[in-house]
Steps between C-alpha positions, in 0.01 A plus 500: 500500500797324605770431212775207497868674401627260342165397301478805347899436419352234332266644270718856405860505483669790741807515764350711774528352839156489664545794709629692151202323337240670780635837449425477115213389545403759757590767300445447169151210502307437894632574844670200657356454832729307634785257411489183728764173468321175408576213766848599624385790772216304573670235725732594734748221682571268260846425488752229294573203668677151417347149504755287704265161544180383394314232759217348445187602681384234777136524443477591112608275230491879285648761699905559578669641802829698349710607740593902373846734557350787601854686522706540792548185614139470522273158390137473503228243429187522265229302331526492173239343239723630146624204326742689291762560811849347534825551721688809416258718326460863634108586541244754634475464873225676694548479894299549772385858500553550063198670340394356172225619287291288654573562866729467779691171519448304883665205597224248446483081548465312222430099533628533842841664431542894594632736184649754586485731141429411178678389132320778298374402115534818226119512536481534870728773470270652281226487614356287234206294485658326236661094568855474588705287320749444807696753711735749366863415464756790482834524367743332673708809585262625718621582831344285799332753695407806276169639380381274237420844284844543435503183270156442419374627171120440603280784453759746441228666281367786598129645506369818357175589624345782285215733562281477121244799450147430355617650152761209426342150542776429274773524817332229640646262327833396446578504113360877562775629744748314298420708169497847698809334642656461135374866377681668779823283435424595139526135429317286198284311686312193342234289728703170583213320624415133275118592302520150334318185545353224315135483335300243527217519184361198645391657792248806492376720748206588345355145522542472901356892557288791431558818594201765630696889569326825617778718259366786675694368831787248328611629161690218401459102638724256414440123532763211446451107544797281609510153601716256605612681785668384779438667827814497694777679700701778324825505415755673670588798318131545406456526922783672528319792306225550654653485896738755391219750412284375827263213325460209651499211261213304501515254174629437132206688374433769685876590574522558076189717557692692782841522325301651204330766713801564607703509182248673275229698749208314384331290716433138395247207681454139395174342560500073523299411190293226677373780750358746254110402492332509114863535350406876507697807588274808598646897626185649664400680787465282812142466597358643854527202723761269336785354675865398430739319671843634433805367519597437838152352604321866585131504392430889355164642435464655191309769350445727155790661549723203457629371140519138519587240260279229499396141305150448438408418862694749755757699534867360494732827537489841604637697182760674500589346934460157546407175396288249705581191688258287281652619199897461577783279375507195721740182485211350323468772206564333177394798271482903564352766313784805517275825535644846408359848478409860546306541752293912572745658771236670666276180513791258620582819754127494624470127532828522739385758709176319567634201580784688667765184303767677329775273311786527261253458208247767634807723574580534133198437307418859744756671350317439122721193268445569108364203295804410297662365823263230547703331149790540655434324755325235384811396280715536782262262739470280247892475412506471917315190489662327188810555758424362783249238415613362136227243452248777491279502202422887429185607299614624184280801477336726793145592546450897528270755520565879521419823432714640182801691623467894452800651246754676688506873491788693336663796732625823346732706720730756426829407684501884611216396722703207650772761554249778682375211731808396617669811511862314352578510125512125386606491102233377266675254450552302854147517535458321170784250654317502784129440410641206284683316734140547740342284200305811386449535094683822427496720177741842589435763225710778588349604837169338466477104677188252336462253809345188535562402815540094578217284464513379934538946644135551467656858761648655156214776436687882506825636435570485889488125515725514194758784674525289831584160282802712395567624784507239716730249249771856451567523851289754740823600659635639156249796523694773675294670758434907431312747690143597350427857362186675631417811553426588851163707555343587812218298591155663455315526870186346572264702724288193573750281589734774706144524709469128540870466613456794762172333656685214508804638687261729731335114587809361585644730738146436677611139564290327192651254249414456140341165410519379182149317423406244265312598203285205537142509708204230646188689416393496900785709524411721219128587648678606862702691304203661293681388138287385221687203387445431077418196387799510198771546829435162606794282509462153278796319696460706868818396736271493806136539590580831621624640170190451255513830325755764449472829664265774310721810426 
């Protein structure tokens, strides 16, 4: 998952540059994959220049034709269509051969006058789909001639794309890698994100929906109502967000849902009230036969292996993957129903695979999310909303249905085992420092630790997990590397295989090779071959028609 520098800046306070910021992180949380520059690195070209004069266009009442220094002596011509330029200012100039973002620039005609280059907007050098609000104007120091990166602050952010393991869902968001971020810094840390919004006890979700779950494939199901929305562009910085972590922004609505994924880890959908036939939510299997048509127009067959959610008269999402194009937020949607929940990991995985669609939802509802994030989130969504579309009326209560929440189970571990399995002496002490700081629930009585680890690491089950939580936040390269102690003894000899080994030799020097075979078998094969194939050796899921059964010792 790719993570915005100076967003996570945002969110936990530290001084590392972003290079000193990957090496922490590599060492002490997720290996940094790479560290890429946002924007600047990703045109080439694109140099300062001045505007001398601005004449008007011959055959467009709209557009400009500013007449550029270009530096050494040198003037050129362009189309423009900004209405914030003037004479004098020092802007973004992209000649003939530049590479932007979006490709390489070509001298092109424009209302029958040639341009040679282009005045380049902040978006357009960042590749953004987002509106520009005019070109970009640079200080007016700037030397005529240079590379615009020396006085350009745009994108100067850099990129951190990490590699997240299927034991820490919990990296794949960004308020999680900010609190590892924190622990290693030994920093307080306090979630800065806005939970607030109004309630409206007018307004009830309970009256515009029912909800039908399977709790043995979605243990918890939350259901809001909201209305009075406005369906429109997002703002800026909301955009902003989600290009920096490779989302492309699609509208008010589901950008919030996005940003939250992103913030928290828990996948969020809106469905348009008016869509949702009989006012009734359903989690079920998909039935043999039924179709979908997801977002982005593609009609999918489903089967009883796919969760869907459905109203009373079809399906209108693929849990835990995608919603459907009948369903979504449109310029027209004047109401949504916000849907969060748990989905079954193994069912969500299932469904993917057989429809071969993986997402960012299906990627971490895979990796297991606990129950208590779906809250969370919903506050957060919510607050999101409030935000960015004030006139909203919010529900004041949600409609839920779960499966009660199991108790969380203690650990008792001797620190003296923590000590064995990392071979490095770490004081009682730091690990109780430690642990803390991780969010665990710590009691330290002498040498013995009562754990409870916290409430979203469902991968806390042994004093190992708890050892390499310690380790990891203390510093791997603070364990001093020694030389085991064994005892050497001779290895015993093995007639049989000393035999095997000399027939194979013998072979060899004869000119044979050794093939290595498969240990799977077609039973044609087997009867050539004289084997009596058994029934229990047959493969459920065989890779090929040739390998039905495995081969009989």
């Amino acid at each position: 998952m790719k993570f915005s520098y100076n967003w996570l800046k945002q969110l936990t306070d530290f001084k590392q540059t972003p290079e000193e910021l990957a090496h922490l992180i590599n060492v002490h949380i997720t290996e940094v994959e790479e560290v890429e520059t946002e924007g600047t690195g990703k045109y080439t070209g694109v140099i300062v220049a001045e505007i001398l004069e601005i004449k008007p266009h011959p055959n467009a009442d709209k557009l400009k034709l500013p007449v550029l220094d270009i530096g050494r002596g040198r003037k050129i011509q362009v189309v423009c269509g900004a209405s914030n330029i003037e004479v004098g200012q020092k802007i973004a100039f992209a000649p003939v051969g530049a590479v932007l973002p979006g490709g390489k620039m070509e001298a092109v005609t424009i209302r029958g006058v040639e341009s040679l280059g282009m005045v380049c907007s902040e978006s357009e050098l960042e590749g953004s789909s987002a509106k520009s609000k005019g070109i970009l104007v640079l200080d007016k120091n700037a030397s005529v001639g240079r590379p615009v990166q020396e006085y350009s602050s745009t994108n100067a952010n850099k990129i951190l794309d990490l590699k997240i393991l299927s034991n820490r869902p919990d990296y794949l968001s960004y308020i999680g890698i900010a609190r590892e971020i924190a622990t290693v810094l030994d920093k307080d840390w306090v979630n800065p994100l806005d939970f607030k919004y109004p309630k409206d006890t007018a307004v009830d979700t309970a009256t515009h929906v029912s909800l039908k779950v399977d709790k043995k494939l979605c243990t918890k199901y939350i259901a809001h109502y909201v209305e009075n929305i406005e369906v429109r562009e997002s703002p800026e910085w909301l955009q902003g967000k989600l290009i920096q972590s490779g989302l492309r922004p699609i509208n008010n609505i589901v950008d919030i849902s996005n940003l939250v994924m992103l913030e928290l880890g828990q996948p969020i959908h809106a469905f348009a009230y008016d869509k949702v036939e009989g006012n009734e939510i359903q989690v079920r299997k998909a039935k043999d036969g039924e179709t979908i048509q997801t977002l982005g127009g593609e009609t999918r067959k489903l089967n009883s292996d796919v969760l869907v959610i459905a109203d009373k008269e079809k399906p209108i999402a693929l849990a835990g993957l995608m919603g459907s194009e009948d369903s979504g937020v449109s310029d027209e949607t004047q109401a949504i129903i916000v849907e969060i929940a748990t989905f079954d990991p193994p069912t969500v995985r299932r469904g993917s695979k057989t429809l071969g669609l993986a997402t960012d939802a299906s990627i971490r509802f895979e990796r297991g999310l606990q129950p208590a994030l779906t809250e969370i989130a919903l506050k957060r969504t919510l607050s999101l909303i409030n935000e960015v579309i004030p006139d909203a009326r919010i529900a004041g209560s949600s409609l839920v249905d779960e499966v009660p929440e199991p108790k969380r189970e203690t650990l008792k571990i001797n620190t003296d085992q923590i000590t064995n399995l990392l071979g490095t002496k770490i004081p009682p002490k730091e690990i109780e420092k430690i642990l803390t700081r991780l969010d665990f629930k710590v009691k330290l009585d002498g040498k013995q630790l009562i754990i409870t680890p916290p409430i979203l690491r469902c991968d806390i089950k042994e004093a190992a997990d708890v050892a390499e939580e310690v380790l990891r936040i203390w510093g791997v390269d603070k364990v001093e590397s020694t030389m085991p102690i064994v005892s050497m003894m001779p290895a015993v000899p093995n007639k049989k295989y000393e035999g095997i080994n000399a027939i194979k030799d013998y072979m060899a020097q004869l000119g044979f090779s050794e093939t290595p075979s498969h240990s799977f078998i077609a039973p044609e094969w087997a009867n050539k071959l004289g084997l009596g194939l058994v029934d229990d050796l047959k493969l459920k899921n065989p890779l090929h028609s040739h390998w039905t059964h495995l081969v009989p010792a």
